[in-house]
PDB file as gemmi writes it, atoms N, CA and C in Angstrom:
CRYST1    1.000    1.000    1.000  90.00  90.00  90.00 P 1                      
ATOM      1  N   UNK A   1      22.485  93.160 209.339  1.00  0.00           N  
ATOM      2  CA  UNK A   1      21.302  92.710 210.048  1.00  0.00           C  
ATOM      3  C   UNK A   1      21.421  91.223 210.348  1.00  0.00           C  
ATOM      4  N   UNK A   2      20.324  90.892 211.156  1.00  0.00           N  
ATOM      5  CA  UNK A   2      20.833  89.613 211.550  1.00  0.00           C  
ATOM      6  C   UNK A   2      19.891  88.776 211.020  1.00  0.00           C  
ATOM      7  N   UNK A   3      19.756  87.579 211.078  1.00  0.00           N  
ATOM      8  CA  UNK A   3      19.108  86.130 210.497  1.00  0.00           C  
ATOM      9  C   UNK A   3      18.155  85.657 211.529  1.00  0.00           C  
ATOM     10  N   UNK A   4      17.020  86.021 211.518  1.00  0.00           N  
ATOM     11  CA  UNK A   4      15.490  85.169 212.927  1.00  0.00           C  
ATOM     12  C   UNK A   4      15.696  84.016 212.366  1.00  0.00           C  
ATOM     13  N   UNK A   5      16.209  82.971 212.384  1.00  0.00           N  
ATOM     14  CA  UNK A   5      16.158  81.319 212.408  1.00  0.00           C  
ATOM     15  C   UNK A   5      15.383  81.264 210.643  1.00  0.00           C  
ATOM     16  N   UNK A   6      15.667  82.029 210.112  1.00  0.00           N  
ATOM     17  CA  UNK A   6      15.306  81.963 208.868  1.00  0.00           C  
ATOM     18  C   UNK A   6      16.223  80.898 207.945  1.00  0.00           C  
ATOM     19  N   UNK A   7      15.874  79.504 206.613  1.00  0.00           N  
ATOM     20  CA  UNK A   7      16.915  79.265 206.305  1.00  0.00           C  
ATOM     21  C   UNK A   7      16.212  79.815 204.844  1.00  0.00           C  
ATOM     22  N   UNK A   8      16.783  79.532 203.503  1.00  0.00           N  
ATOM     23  CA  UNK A   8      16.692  79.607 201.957  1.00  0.00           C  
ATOM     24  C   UNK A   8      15.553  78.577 201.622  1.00  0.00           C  
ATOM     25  N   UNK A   9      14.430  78.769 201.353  1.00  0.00           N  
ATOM     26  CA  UNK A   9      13.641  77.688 200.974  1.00  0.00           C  
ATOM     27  C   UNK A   9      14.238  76.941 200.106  1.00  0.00           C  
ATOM     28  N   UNK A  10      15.065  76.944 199.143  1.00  0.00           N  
ATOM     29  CA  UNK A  10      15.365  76.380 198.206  1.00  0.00           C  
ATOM     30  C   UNK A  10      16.953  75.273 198.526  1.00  0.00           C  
ATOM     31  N   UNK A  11      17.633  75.986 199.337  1.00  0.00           N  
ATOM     32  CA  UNK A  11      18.692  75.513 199.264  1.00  0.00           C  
ATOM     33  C   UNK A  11      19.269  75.383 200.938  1.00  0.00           C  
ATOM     34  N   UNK A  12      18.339  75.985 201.806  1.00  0.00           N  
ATOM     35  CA  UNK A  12      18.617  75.428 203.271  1.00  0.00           C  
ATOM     36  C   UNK A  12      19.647  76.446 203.321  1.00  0.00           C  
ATOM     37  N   UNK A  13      20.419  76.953 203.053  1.00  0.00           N  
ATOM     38  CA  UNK A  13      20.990  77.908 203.210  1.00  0.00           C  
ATOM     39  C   UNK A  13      20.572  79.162 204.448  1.00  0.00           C  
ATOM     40  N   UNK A  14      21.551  79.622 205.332  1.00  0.00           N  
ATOM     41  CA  UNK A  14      21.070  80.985 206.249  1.00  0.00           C  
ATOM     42  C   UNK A  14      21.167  82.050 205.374  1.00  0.00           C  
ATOM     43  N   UNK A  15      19.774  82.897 205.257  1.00  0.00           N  
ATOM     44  CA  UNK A  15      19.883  84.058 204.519  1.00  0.00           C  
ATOM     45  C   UNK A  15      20.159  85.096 204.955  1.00  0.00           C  
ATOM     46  N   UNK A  16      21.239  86.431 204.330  1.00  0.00           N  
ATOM     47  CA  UNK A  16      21.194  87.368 205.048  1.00  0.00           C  
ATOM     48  C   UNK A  16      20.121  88.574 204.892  1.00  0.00           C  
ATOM     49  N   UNK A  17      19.492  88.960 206.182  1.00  0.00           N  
ATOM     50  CA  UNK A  17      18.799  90.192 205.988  1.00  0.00           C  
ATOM     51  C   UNK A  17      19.847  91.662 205.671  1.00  0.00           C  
ATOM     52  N   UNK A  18      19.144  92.267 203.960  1.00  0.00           N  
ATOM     53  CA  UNK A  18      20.156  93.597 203.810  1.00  0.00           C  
ATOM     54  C   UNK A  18      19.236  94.574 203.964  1.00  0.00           C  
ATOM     55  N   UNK A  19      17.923  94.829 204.068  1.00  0.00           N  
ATOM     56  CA  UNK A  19      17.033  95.497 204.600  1.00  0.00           C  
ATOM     57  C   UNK A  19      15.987  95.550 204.669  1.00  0.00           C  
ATOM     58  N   UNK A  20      15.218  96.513 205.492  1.00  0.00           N  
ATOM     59  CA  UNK A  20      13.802  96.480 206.055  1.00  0.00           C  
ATOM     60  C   UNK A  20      13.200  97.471 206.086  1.00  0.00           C  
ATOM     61  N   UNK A  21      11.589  97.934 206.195  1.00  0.00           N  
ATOM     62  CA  UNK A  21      10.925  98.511 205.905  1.00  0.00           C  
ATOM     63  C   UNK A  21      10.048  98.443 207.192  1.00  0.00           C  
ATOM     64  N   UNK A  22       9.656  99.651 207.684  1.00  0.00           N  
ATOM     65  CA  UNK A  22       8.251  99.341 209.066  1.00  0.00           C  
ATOM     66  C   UNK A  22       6.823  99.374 208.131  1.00  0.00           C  
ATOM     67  N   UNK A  23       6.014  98.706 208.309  1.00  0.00           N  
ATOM     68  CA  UNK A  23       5.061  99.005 207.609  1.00  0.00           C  
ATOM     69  C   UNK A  23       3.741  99.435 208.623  1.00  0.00           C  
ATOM     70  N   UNK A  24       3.948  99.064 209.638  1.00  0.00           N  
ATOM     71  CA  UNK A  24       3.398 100.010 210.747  1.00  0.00           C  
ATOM     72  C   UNK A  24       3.880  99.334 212.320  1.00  0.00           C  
ATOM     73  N   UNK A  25       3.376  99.905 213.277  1.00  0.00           N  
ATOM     74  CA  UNK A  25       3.913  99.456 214.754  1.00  0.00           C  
ATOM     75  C   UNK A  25       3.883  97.811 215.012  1.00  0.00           C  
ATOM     76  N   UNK A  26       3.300  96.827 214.077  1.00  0.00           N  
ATOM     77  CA  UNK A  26       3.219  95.799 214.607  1.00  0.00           C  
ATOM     78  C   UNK A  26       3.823  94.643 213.287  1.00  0.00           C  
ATOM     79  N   UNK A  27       4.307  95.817 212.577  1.00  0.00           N  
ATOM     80  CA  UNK A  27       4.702  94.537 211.644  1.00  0.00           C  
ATOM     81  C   UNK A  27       5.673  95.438 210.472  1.00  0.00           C  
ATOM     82  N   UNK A  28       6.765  94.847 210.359  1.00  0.00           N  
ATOM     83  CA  UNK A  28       8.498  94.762 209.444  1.00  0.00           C  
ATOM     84  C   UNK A  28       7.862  94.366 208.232  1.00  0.00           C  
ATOM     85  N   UNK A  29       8.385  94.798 207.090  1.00  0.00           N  
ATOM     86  CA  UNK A  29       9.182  93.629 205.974  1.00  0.00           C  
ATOM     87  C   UNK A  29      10.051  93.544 205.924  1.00  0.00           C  
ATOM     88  N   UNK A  30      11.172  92.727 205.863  1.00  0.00           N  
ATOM     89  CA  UNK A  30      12.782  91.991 205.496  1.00  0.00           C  
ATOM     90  C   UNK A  30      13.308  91.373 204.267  1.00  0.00           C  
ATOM     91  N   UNK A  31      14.200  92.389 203.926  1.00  0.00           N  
ATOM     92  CA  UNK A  31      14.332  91.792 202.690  1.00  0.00           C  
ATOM     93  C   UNK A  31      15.523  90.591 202.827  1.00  0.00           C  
ATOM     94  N   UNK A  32      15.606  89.308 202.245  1.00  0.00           N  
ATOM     95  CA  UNK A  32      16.570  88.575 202.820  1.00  0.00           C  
ATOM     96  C   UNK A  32      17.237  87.906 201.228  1.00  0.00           C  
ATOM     97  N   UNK A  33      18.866  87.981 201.008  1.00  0.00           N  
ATOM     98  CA  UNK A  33      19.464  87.194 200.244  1.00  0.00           C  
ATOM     99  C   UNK A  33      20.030  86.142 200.893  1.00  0.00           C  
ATOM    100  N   UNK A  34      20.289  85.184 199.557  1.00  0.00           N  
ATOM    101  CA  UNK A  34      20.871  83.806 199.959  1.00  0.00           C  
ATOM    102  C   UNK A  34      22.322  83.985 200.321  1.00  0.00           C  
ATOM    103  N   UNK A  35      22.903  83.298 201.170  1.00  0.00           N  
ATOM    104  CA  UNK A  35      24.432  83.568 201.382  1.00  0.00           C  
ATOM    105  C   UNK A  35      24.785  82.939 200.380  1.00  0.00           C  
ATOM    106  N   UNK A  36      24.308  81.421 199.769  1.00  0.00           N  
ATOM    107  CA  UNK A  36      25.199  80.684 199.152  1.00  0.00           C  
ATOM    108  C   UNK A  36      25.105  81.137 197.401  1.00  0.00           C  
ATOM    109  N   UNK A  37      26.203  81.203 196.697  1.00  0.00           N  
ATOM    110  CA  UNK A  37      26.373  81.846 195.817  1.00  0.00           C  
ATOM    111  C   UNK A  37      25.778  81.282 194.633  1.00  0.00           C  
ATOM    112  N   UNK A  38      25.574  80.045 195.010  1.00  0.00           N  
ATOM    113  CA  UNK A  38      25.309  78.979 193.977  1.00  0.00           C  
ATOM    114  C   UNK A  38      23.748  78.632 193.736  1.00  0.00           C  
ATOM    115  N   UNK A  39      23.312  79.600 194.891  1.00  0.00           N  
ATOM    116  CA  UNK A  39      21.662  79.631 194.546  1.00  0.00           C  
ATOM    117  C   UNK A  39      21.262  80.983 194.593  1.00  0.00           C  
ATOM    118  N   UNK A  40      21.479  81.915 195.363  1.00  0.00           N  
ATOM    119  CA  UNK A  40      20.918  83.303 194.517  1.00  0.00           C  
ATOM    120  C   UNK A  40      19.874  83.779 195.139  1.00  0.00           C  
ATOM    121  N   UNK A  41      18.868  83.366 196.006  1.00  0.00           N  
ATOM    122  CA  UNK A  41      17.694  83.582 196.380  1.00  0.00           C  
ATOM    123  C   UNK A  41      17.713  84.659 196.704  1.00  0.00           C  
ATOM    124  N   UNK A  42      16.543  85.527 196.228  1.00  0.00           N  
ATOM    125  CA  UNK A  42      16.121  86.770 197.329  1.00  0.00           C  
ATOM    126  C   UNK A  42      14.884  86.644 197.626  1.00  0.00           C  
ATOM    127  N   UNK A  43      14.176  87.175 199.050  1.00  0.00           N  
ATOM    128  CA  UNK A  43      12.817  87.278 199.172  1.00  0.00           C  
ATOM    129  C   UNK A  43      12.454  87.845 200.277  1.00  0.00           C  
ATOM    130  N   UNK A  44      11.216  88.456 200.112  1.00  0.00           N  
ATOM    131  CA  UNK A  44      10.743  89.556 201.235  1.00  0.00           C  
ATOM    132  C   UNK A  44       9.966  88.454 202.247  1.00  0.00           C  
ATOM    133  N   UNK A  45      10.024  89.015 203.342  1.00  0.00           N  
ATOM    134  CA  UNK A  45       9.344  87.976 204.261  1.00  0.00           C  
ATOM    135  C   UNK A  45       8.873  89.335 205.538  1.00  0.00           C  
ATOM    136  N   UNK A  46       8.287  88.738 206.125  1.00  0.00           N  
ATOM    137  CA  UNK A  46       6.706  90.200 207.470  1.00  0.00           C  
ATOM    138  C   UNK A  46       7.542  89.213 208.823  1.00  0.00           C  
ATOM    139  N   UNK A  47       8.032  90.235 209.473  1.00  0.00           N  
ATOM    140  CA  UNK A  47       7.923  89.997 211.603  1.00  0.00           C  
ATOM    141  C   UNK A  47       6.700  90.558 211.630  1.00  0.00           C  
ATOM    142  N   UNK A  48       6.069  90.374 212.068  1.00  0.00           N  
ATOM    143  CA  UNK A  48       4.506  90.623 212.695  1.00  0.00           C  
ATOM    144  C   UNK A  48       4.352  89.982 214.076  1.00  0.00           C  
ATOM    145  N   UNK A  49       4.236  91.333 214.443  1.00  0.00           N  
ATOM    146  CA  UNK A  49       4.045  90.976 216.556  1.00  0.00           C  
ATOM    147  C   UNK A  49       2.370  90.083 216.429  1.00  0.00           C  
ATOM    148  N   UNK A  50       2.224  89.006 216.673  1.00  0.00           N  
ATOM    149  CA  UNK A  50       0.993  87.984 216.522  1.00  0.00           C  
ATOM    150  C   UNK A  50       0.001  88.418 217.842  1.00  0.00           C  
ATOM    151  N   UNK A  51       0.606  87.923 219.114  1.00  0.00           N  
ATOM    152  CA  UNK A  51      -0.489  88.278 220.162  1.00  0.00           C  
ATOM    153  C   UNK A  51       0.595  88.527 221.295  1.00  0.00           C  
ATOM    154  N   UNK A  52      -0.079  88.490 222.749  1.00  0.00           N  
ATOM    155  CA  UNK A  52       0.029  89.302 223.983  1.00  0.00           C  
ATOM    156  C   UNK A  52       0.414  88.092 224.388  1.00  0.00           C  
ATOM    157  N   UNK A  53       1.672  88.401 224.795  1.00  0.00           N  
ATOM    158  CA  UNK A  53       1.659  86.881 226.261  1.00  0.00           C  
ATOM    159  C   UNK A  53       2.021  87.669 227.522  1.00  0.00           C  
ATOM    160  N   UNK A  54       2.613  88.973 227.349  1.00  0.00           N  
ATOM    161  CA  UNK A  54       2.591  89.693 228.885  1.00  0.00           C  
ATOM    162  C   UNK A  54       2.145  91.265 228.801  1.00  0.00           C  
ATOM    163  N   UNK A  55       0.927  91.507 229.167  1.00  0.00           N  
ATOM    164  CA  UNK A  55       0.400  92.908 228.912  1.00  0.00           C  
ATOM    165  C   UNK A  55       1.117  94.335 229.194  1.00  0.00           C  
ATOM    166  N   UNK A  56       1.587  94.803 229.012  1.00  0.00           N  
ATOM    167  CA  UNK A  56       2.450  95.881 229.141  1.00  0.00           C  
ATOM    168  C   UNK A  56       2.097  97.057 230.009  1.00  0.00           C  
ATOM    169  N   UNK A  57       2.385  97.629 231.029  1.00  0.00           N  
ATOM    170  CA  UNK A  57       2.620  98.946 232.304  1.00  0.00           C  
ATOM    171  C   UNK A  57       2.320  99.814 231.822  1.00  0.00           C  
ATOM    172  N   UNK A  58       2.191 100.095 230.312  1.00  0.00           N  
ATOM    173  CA  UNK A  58       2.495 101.164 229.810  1.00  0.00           C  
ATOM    174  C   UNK A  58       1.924 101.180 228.888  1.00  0.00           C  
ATOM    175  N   UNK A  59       0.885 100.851 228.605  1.00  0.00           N  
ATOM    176  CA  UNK A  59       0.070 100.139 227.154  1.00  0.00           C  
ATOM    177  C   UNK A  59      -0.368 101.767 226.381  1.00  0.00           C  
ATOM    178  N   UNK A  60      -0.304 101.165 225.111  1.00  0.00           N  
ATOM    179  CA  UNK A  60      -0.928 102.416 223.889  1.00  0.00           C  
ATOM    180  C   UNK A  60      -2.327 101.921 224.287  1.00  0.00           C  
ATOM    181  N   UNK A  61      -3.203 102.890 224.058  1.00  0.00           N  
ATOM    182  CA  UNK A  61      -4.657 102.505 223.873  1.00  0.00           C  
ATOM    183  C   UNK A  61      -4.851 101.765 222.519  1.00  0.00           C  
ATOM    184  N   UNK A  62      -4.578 102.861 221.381  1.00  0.00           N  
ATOM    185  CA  UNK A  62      -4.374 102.429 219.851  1.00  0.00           C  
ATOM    186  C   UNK A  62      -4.216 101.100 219.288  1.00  0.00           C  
ATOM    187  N   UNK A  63      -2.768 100.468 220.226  1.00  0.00           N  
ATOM    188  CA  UNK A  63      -2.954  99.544 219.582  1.00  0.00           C  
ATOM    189  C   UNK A  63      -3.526  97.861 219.940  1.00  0.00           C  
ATOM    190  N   UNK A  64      -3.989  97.333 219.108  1.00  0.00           N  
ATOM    191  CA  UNK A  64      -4.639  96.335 219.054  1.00  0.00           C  
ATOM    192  C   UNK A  64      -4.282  94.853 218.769  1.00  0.00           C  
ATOM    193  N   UNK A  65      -3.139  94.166 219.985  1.00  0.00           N  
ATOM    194  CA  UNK A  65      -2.726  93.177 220.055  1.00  0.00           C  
ATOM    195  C   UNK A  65      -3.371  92.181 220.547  1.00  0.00           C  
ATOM    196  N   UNK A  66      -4.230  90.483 220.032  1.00  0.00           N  
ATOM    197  CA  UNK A  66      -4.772  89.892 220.256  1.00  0.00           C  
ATOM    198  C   UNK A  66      -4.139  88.864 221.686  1.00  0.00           C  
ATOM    199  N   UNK A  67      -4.984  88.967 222.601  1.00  0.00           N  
ATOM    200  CA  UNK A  67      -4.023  88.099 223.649  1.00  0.00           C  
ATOM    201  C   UNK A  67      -3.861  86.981 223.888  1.00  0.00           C  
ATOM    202  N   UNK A  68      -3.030  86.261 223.800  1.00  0.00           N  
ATOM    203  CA  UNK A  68      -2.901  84.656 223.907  1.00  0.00           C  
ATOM    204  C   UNK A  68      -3.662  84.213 224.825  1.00  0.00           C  
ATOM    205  N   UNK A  69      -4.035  82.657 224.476  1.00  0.00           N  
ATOM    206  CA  UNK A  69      -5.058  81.901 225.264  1.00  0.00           C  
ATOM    207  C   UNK A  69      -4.187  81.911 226.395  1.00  0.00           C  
ATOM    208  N   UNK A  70      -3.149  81.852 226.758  1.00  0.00           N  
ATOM    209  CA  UNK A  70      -2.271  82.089 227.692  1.00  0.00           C  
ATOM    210  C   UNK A  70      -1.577  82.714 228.588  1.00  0.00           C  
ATOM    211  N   UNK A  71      -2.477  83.736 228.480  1.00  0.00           N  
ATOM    212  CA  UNK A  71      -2.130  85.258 229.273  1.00  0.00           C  
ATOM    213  C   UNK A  71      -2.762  84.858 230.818  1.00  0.00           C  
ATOM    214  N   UNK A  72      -1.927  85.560 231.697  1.00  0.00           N  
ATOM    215  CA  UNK A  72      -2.519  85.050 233.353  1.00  0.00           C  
ATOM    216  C   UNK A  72      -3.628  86.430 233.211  1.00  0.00           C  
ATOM    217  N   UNK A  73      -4.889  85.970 233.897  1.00  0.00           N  
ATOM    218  CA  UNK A  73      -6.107  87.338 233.465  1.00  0.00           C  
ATOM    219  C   UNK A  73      -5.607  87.828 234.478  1.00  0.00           C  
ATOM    220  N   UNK A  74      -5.221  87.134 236.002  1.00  0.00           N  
ATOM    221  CA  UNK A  74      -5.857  87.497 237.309  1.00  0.00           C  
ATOM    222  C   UNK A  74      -4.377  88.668 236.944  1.00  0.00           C  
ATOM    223  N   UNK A  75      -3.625  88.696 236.367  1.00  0.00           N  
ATOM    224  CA  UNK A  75      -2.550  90.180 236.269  1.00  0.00           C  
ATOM    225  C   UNK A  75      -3.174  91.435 235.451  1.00  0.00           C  
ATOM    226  N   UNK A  76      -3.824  90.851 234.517  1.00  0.00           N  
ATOM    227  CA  UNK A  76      -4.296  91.789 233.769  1.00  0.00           C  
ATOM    228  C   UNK A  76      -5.567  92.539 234.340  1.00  0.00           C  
ATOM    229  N   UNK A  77      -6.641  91.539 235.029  1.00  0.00           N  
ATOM    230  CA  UNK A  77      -7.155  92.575 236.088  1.00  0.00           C  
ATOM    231  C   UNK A  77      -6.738  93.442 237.200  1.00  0.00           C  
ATOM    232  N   UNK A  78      -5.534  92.991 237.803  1.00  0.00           N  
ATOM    233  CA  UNK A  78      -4.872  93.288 239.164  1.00  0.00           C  
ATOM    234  C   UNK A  78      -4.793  94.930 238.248  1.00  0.00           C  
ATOM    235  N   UNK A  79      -4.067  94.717 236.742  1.00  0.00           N  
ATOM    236  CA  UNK A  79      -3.432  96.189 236.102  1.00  0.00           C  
ATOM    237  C   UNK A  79      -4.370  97.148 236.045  1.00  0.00           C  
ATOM    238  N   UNK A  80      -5.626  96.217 235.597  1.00  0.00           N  
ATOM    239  CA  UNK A  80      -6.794  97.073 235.035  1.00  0.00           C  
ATOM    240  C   UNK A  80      -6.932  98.075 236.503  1.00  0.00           C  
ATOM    241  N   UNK A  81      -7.017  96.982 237.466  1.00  0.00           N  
ATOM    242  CA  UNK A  81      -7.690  97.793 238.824  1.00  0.00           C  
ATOM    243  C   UNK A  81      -6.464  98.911 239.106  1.00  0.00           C  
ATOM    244  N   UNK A  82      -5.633  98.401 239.053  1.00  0.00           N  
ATOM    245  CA  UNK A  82      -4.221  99.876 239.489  1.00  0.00           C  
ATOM    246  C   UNK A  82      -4.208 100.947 238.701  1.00  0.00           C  
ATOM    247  N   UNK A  83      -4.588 100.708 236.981  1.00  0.00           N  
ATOM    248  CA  UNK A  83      -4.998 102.081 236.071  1.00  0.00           C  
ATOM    249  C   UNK A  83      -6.069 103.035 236.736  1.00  0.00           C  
ATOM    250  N   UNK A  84      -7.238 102.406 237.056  1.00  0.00           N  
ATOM    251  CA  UNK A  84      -8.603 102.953 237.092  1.00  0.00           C  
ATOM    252  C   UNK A  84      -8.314 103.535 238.555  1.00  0.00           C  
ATOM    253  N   UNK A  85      -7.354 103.041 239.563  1.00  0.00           N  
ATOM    254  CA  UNK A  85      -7.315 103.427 241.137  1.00  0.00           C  
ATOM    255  C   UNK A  85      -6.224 105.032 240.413  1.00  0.00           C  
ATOM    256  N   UNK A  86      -5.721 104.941 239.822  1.00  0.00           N  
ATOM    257  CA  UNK A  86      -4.592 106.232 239.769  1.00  0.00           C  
ATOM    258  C   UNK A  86      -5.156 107.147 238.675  1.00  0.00           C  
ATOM    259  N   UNK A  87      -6.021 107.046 238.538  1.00  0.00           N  
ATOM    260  CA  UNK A  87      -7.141 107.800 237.492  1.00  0.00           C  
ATOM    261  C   UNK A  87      -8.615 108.521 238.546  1.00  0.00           C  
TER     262      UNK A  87                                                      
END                                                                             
């Protein structure tokens, strides 16, 4: 597995991820060891999808992603109006 810009709190070290867990659609746990031998670290750490910066064609109803202050609306209405026209 690979390393998200993660380093070793302790020793700055790049940790390697040896595995992971879904704990549901919007969020991982990772389990990550230290490469360097001389410190040892292990520790679980969460990817968690945070918010929306581009609304998706294809959206789940279900799920419930908060949308960035930064989302363009005038697309997300344009979508809204193209769902509700093909419905």
């Amino acid at each position: 597995m690979r390393n998200i810009g993660l380093s070793c709190p302790h020793c700055e070290q790049a940790p390697r991820a040896v595995k992971s867990r879904v704990l549901s659609s919007l969020m991982k746990e990772i389990t990550y060891m230290c490469q360097n031998p001389d410190c040892g670290y292990a520790f679980v750490a969460r990817l968690e999808i945070a918010r929306t910066l581009s609304v998706s064609s294809i959206p789940k109803p279900e799920l419930k992603v908060p949308l960035s202050q930064h989302i363009n609306w005038s697309v997300i209405n344009q979508l809204s109006l193209n769902l509700l026209l093909e419905h």
